[in-house]
C-alpha positions as CSV (number, residue, x, y, z in Angstrom):
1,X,-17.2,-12.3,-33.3
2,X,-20.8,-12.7,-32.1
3,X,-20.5,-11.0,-28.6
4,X,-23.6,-9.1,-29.7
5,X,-25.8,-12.1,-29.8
6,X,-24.1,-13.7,-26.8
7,X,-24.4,-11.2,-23.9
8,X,-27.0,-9.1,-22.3
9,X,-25.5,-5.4,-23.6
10,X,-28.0,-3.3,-22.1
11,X,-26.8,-1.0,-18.4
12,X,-29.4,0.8,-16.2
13,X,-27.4,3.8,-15.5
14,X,-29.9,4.9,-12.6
15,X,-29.7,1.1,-11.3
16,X,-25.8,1.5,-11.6
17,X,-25.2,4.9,-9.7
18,X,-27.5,3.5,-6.8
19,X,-25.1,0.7,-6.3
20,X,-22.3,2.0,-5.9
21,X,-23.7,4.6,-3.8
22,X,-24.5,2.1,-1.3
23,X,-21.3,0.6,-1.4
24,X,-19.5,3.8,-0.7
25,X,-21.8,3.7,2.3
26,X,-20.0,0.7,3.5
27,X,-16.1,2.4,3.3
28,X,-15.9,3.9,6.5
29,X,-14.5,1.1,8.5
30,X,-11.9,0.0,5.5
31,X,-10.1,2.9,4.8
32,X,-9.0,2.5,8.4
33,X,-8.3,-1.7,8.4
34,X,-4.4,-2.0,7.8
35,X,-4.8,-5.3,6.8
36,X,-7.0,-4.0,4.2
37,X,-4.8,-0.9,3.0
38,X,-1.6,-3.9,3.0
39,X,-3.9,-6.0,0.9
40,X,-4.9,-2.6,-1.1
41,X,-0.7,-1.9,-1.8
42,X,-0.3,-5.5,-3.0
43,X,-2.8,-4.7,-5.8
44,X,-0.5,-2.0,-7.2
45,X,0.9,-1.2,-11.0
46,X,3.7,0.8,-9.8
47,X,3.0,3.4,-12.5
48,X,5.6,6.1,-14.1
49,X,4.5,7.1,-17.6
50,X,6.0,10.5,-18.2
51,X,7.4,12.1,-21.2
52,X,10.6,12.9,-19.1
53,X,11.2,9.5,-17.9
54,X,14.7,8.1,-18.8
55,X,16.7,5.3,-17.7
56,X,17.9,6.1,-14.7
57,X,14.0,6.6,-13.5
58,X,13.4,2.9,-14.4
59,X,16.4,1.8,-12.5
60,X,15.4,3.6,-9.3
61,X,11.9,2.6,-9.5
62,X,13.0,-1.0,-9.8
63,X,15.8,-0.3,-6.7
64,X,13.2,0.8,-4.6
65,X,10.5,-1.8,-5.2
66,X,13.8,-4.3,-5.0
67,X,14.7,-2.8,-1.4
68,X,11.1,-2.3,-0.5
69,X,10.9,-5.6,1.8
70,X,14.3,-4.6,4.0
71,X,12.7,-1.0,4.3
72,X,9.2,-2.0,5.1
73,X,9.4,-5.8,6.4
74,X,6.1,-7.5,7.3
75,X,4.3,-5.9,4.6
76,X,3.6,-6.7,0.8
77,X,5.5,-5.5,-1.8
78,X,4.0,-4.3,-5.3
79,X,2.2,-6.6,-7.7
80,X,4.1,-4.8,-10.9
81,X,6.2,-2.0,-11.9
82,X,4.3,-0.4,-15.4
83,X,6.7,1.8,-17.5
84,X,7.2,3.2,-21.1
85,X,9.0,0.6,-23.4
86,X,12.2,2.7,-23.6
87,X,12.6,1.6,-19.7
88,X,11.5,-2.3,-19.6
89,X,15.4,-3.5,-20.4
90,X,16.5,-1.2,-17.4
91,X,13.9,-2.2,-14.9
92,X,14.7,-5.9,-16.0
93,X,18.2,-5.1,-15.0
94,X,17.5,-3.5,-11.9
95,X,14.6,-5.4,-10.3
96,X,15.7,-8.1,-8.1
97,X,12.3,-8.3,-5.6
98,X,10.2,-11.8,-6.2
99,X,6.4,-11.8,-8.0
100,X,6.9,-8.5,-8.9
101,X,6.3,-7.8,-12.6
102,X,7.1,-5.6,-15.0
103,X,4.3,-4.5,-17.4
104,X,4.8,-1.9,-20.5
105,X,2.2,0.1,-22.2
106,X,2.6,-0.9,-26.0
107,X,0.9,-1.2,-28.9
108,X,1.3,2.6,-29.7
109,X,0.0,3.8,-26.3
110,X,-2.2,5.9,-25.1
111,X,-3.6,7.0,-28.3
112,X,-3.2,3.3,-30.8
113,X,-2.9,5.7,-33.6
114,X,-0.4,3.4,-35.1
115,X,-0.1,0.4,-37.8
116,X,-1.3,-2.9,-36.9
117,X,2.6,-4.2,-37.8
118,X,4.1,-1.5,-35.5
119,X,1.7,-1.9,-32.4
120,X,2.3,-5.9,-32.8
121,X,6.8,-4.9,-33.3
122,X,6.5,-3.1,-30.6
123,X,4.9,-6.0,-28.4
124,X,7.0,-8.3,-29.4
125,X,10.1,-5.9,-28.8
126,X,8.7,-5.2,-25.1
127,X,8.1,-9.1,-24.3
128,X,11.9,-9.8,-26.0
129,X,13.4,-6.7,-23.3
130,X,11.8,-8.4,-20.4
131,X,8.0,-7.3,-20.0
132,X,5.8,-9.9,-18.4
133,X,2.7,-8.2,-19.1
134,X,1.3,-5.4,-21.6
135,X,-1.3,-2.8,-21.3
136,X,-2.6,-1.4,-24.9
137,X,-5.6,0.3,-25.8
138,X,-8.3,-0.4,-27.8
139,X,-8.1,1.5,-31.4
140,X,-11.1,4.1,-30.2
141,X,-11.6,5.8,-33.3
142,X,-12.8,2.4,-34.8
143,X,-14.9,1.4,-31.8
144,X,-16.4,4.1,-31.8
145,X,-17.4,4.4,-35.0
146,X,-18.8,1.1,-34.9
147,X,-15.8,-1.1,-36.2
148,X,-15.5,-3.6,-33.7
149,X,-14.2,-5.7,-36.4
150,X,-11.1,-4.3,-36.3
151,X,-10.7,-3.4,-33.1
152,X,-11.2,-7.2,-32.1
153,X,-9.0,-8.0,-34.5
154,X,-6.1,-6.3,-33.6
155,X,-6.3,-7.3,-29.8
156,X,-6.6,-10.8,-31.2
157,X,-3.6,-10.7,-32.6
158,X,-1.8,-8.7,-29.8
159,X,-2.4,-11.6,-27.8
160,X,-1.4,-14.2,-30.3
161,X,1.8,-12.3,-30.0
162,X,1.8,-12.6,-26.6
163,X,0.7,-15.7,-26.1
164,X,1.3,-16.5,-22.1
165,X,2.2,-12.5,-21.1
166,X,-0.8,-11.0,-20.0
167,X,-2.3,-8.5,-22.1
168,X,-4.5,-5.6,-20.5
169,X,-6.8,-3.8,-22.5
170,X,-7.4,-0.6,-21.9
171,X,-10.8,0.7,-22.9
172,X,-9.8,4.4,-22.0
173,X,-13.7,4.7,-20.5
174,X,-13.2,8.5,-20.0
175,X,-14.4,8.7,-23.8
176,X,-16.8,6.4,-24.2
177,X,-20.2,8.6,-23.9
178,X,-22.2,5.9,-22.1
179,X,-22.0,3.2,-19.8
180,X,-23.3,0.9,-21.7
181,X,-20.3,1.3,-24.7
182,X,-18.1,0.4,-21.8
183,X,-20.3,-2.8,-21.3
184,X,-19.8,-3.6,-25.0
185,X,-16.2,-2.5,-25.5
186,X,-15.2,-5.1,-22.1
187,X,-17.2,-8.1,-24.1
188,X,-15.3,-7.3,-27.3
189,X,-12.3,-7.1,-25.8
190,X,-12.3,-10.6,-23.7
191,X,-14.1,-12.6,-26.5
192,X,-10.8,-11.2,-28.2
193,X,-8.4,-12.3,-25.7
194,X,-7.7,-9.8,-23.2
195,X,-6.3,-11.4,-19.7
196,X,-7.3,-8.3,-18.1
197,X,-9.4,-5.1,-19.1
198,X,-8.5,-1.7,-18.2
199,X,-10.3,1.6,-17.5
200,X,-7.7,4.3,-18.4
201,X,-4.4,5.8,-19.8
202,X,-4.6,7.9,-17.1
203,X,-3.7,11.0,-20.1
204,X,-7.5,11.8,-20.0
205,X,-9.1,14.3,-18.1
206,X,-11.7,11.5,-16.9
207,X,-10.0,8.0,-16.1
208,X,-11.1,6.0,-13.7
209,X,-14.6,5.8,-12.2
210,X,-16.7,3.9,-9.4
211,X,-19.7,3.5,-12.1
212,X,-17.2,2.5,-15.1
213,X,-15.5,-0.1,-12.7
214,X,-19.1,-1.5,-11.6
215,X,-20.2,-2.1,-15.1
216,X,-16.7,-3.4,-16.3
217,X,-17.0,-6.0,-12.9
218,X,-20.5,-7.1,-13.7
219,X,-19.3,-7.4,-17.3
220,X,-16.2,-9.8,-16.6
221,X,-19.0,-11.4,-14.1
222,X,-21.3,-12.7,-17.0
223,X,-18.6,-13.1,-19.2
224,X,-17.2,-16.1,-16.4
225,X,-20.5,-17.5,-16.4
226,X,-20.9,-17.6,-19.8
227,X,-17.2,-19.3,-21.2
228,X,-16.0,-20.1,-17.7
229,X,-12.9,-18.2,-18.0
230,X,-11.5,-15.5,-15.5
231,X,-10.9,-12.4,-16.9
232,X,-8.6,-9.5,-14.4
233,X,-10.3,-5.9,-13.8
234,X,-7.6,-3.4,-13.5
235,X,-8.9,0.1,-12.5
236,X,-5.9,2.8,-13.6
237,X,-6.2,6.8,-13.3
238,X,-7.0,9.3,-10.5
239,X,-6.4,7.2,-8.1
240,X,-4.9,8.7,-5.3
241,X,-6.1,7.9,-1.4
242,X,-6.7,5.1,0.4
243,X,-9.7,5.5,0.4
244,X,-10.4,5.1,-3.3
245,X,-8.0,2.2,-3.0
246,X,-11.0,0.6,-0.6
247,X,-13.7,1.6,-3.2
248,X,-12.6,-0.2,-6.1
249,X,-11.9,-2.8,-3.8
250,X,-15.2,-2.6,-2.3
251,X,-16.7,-2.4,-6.0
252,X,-14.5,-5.6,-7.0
253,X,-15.5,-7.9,-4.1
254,X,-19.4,-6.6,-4.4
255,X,-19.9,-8.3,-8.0
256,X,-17.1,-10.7,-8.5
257,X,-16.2,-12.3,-4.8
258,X,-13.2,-13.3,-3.2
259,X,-11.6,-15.3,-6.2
260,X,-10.9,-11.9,-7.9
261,X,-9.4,-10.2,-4.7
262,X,-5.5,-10.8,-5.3
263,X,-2.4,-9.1,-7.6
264,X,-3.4,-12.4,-9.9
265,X,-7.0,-10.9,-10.4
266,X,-7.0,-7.5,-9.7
267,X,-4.7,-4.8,-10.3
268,X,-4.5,-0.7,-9.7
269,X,-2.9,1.6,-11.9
270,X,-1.3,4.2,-9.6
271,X,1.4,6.1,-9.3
272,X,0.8,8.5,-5.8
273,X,-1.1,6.0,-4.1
274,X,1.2,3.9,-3.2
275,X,3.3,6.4,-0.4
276,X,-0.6,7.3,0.2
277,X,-1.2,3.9,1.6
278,X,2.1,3.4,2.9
279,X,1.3,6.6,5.0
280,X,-2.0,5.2,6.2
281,X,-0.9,1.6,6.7
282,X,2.6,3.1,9.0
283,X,0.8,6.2,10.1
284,X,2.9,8.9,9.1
285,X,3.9,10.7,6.1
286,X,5.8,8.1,3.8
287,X,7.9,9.5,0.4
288,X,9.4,6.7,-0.3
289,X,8.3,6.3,-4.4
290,X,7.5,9.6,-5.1
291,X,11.2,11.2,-2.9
């Protein structure tokens, strides 16, 4: 675990905020470029991750992702459906679109307050249900402290457990004080295995940012050059309009190019945005994941 020697950890904040500033600069003609907001919706991780979700909300989030192709022909359906454990075996049941995963938070989520053994049982219990992917967090309270030992250790062994499905890590950026811990916790988490890393839980007041998503990119960017491997950037929390749809878009095709612009490479966590873009890309007022 030499990330520390291997990678340049240091982030000029000032250097960072001017960046993306110009790149907002450039959204105006996206936000209203169809193709672009169809592209945008493709990127989604249909999200529901409320206390109050039960069964029957997993089967009619998979029915309506299942029907979304006969409702909406000509445009591209979801990349995932992202749900509580307690709902994978239902959505499994229920989902019947193609290339449309399902993804569980696991691994004691959002806080990973939990036992190494639980977080890995309950992995291995979401991949046995039918997850193809699963989002955990990194154990803050030792990263923060300074433990990266065992923070990389535990995602190590998350992804031994889940050896093809892909594992995103969530760094939960929202509480990390400084933009360059997020550049540290996105090297620890790759050199431990992560497919994809993640900003947010979205159950912090701060999730997402334009800043946080730069410095993860540029991160994932060195880390390719460095091991040749591609590692996903996955964006998750606030996200609401099309037009921050386009930014993180914007931000993603800015520091890591074309190669990283598809459902394979990119994800966003969302759960309003998609009838937000579905309204944009028809032109009137859609409901038709959040009715």
């Amino acid at each position: 675990m030499d990330f520390e020697n291997k990678y340049n950890l240091a982030v000029d904040e000032n250097a960072v905020v001017k960046t993306v500033e110009k790149i907002k600069g450039q959204l105006n003609s996206g936000v209203s470029d169809k193709a672009l907001l169809a592209t945008c919706f493709s990127l989604i991780d249909l999200t529901t991750l409320n206390s109050t979700d039960s069964i029957e909300r997993g089967k009619l989030f998979a029915q309506r992702v299942s029907d979304f192709s006969e409702k909406f022909p000509g445009l591209p359906n979801v990349a995932a459906i992202c749900v509580y454990p307690s709902l994978v075996a239902s959505v499994r049941q229920s989902l019947t679109a193609n290339n449309v995963k399902i993804a569980s938070v696991a691994a004691g989520f959002p806080s990973s307050q939990t036992f190494i053994n639980i977080k890995l049982s309950e992995c291995e219990m979401c991949l046995e249900m039918g997850a193809d992917e699963l989002d955990v967090v990194i154990s803050l309270g030792a990263f923060l402290s300074g433990d990266y030992f065992t923070v990389f250790s535990e995602l190590q062994q998350i992804k031994e457990v889940a050896g093809d499905a892909h594992v995103k890590v969530i760094l939960e950026t929202g509480a990390l004080p400084s933009l360059s811990l997020v550049r540290r916790a996105s090297f620890l988490a790759m050199e431990a295995g992560a497919d994809f890393i993640k900003t947010s839980t979205g159950k912090m007041d701060i999730s997402a940012t334009p800043e946080t998503v730069y410095v993860m990119c540029e991160a994932i960017k060195e880390y390719h050059r460095t091991t040749g491997r591609m590692v996903g950037i996955k964006p998750a929390g606030g996200m609401v309009t099309s037009a921050d749809a386009v930014l993180y878009y914007k931000i993603v095709q800015e520091t890591l190019g074309e190669k990283w612009l598809n459902n394979q490479w990119l994800r966003l966590g969302a759960s309003r945005l998609a009838d937000n873009l579905l309204s944009d890309i028809v032109g009137s007022t859609i409901k038709y994941f959040t009715a």
